[in-house]
N, C-alpha and C positions, 0 to 999 in steps of 0.2 A: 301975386305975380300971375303969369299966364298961363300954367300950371295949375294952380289953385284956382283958378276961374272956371279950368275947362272940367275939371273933378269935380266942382260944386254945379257948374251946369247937368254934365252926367250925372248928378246926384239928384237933382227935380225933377229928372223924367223919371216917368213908369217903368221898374224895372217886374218881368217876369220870372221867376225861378223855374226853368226845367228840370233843375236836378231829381234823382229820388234817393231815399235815404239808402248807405251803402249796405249791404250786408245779403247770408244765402237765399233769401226771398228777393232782390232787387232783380228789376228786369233785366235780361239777358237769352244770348242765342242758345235757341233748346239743344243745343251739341256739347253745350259747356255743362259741366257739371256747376252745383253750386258753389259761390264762395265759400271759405274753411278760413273760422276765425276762432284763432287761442288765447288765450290769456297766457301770457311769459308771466307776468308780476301783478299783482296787485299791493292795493295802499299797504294791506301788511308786511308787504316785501317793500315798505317806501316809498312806492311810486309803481303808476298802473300803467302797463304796455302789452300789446297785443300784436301779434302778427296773424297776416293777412293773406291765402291762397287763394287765386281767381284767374280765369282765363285773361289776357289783357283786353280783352273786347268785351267787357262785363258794363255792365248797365251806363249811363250815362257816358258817354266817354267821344273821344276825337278819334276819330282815323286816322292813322296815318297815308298818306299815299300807296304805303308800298304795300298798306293790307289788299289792296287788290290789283295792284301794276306791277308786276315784277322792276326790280332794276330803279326804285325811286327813289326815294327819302322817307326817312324814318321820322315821329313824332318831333324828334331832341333835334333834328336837322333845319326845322322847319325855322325862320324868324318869329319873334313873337310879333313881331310888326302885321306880317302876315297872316295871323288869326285874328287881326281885325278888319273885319269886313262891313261895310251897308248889307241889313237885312231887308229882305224880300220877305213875306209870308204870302202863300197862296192857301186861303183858307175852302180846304172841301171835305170841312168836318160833316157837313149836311150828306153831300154824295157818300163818303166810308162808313156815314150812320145806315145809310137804304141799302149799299155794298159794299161788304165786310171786302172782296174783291177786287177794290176801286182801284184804277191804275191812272197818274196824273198823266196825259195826253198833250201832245202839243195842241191841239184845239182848246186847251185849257186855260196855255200858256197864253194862248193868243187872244182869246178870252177875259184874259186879267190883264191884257196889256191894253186890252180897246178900254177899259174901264180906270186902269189905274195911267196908264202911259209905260212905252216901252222898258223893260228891265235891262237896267244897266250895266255895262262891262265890270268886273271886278266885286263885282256884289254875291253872298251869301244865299241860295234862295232855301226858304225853307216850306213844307208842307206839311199843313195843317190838317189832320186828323180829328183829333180829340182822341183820339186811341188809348191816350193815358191815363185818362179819366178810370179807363177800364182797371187799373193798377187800386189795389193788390191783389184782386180777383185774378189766380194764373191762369184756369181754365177761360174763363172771357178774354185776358190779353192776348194769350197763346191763341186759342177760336178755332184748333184742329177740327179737320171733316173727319169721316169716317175713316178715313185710309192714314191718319195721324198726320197730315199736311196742315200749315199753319194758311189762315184764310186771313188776311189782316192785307190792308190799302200800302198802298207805297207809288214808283216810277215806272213809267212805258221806258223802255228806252230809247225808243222815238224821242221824249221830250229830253232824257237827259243830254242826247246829242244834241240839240236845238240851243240848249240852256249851254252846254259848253262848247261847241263848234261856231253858234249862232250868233249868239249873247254874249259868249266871252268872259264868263261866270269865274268863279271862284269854287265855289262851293256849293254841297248841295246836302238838306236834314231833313230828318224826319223823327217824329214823335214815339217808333213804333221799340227803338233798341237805342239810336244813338245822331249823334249829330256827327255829320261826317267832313272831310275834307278826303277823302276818297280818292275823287276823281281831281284834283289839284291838279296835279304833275302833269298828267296826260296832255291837260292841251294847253299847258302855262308856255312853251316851248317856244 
C-alpha cells in the first residue's frame, strides 16, 4: 500500500545517525551536572532496569519552544507531524576547523543560497560543524579559553533572524549540544 511504499522509499536513502550514546560522559551543557545512572535490578533479581537522573537538555535532544520563549509550548505539546521537516545543511565544518569561534552570518546564508538556490519556508536548517568529531575528547569539545568560556562555532543572530523572519523557517541545529526546535513558536504566529 502507500504506506509501505513511502517507508521502503525512506529506507533506500542515506540515512545519518547524530545521536551519541546516552550516559555521564555524553555531551551536554557544562551547567549540568553529569548524568546518574543506578541499577534497580539486575538478571538476578529477574530482569535488569535502571533509572536514569539528568538535566532534561542532556546530550542529543529537541527543544522545546519554551526552553527559550517564555509562554510557549512544551516538547509533549508539539504535533509529531511537526517534527517533520525538509532539511537544509549548511556545511562550515572547514571555517569552525581555522575558527573554533565561527558564527554562521547571514552572508553565509546568502552564500549557500546563490549556490544551492533559496531556502525554503518551513524547512529545518542545520549547521554543519563537524564539532562532533571532537566527542569523546571533553576538553577538545568543551575547547575553554583561559578564563573557562566554551570557544566552539554556532549563530549570529543576525542570520537566525534572517532564517526565521526571512525564510520562514522552522527550525534550526547544530552539531555542538543538540538539535533544536527552539525558536518554532516565536515566529510560527
Amino acid at each position: 500500500n502507500e504506506l509501505i511504499n513511502a517507508i521502503n522509499l525512506v529506507k533506500e536513502k542515506e540515512w545519518v545517525d547524530l545521536t551519541h550514546t546516552f550516559g555521564p560522559d555524553s555531551p551536554h551543557f557544562s551547567a549540568f551536572d553529569g548524568a546518574e545512572i543506578t541499577t534497580l535490578f539486575d538478571h538476578d533479581d529477574g530482569f535488569f532496569a535502571q533509572s536514569f537522573k539528568f538535566a532534561g537538555q542532556y546530550g542529543t535532544h529537541l527543544d522545546a519552544p519554551i526552553h527559550f520563549v517564555r509562554d510557549t509550548r512544551y516538547l509533549h505539546e508539539l504535533g509529531l507531524k511537526e517534527l517533520v521537516l525538509p532539511l537544509v545543511v549548511i556545511d562550515k565544518s572547514k571555517e569552525s576547523d581555522e575558527n573554533h569561534d565561527f558564527t554562521l552570518a547571514v552572508e553565509d546564508i546568502l552564500n549557500f543560497e546563490e549556490q544551492y538556490g533559496r531556502i525554503e519556508e518551513g524547512t529545518f536548517v542545520a549547521l554543519r560543524t563537524d564539532w562532533s568529531k571532537r566527542w569523546p575528547d571533553h576538553e577538545a569539545f568543551h575547547n575553554k579559553d583561559v578564563n573557562g568560556n566554551n570557544r566552539i562555532p554556532g549563530w549570529r543572530l543576525a542570520a537566525l533572524k534572517c532564517l526565521f523572519e526571512e525564510r520562514k523557517i522552522k527550525a534550526v541545529g547544530n552539531e555542538i549540544f543538540y538539535t533544536a526546535l527552539s525558536y518554532f513558536d516565536r515566529y510560527i504566529q
